[in-house]
C-alpha positions in Angstrom: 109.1 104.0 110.4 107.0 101.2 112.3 105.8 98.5 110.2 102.5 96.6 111.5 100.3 94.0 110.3 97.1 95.8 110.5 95.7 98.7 111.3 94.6 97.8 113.9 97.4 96.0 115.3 99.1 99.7 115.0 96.6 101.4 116.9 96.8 98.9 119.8 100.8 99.8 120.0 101.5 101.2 123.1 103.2 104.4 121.2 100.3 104.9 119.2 99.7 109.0 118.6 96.3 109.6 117.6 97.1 112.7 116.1 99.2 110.8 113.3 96.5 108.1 112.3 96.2 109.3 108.9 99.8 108.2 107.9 99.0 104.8 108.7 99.1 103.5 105.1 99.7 100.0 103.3 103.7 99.2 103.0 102.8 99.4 99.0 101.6 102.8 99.1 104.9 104.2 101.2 106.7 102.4 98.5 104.9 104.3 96.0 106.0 107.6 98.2 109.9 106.6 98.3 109.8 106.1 94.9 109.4 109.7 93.8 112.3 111.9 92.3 112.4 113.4 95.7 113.8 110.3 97.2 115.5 108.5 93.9 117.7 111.6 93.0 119.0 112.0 97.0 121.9 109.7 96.1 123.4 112.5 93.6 125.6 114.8 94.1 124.3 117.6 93.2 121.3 117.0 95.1 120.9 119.9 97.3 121.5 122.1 94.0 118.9 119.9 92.2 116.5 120.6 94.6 116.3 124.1 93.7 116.0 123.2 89.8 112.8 123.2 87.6 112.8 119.7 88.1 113.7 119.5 92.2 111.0 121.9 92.0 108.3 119.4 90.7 109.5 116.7 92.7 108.8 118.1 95.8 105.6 119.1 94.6 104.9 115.1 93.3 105.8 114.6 96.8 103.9 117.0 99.0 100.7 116.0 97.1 101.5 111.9 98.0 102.3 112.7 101.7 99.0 112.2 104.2 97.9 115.6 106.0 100.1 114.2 108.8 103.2 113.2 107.3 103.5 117.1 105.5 106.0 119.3 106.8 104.4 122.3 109.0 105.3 124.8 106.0 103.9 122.6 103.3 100.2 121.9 105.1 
């Protein structure tokens, strides 16, 4: 992850992909992503089991819906 001070100032980076300018988001709103269940409960160790829960369930879902078109996973779009 590239932080920049604009949005501009990212498009002007000499990597800049086009095709992924709808995850260019304000560093508060990728906060707001990392702090879903998806990403608090990875520390546990169960994780990979919890995933499959009710609840891993629903935090992939709280997820998927937070994620930009461009950030999604091919399966998910």
């Amino acid at each position: 992850m590239n932080l920049f001070r604009s949005e501009e100032h990212a498009r002007r980076w000499s990597e800049f992909n086009p095709n992924t300018a709808d995850t260019i988001l304000p560093v508060a709103r990728w906060a707001e992503i990392f702090a879903t269940p998806m990403f608090r409960n990875r520390p546990r160790p169960d994780f990979v089991s919890w995933l499959a829960s009710d609840e891993g369930v629903a935090g992939r879902r709280e997820l998927l819906a937070m994620l930009p078109p461009g950030a999604k996973p091919p399966a998910a779009s």
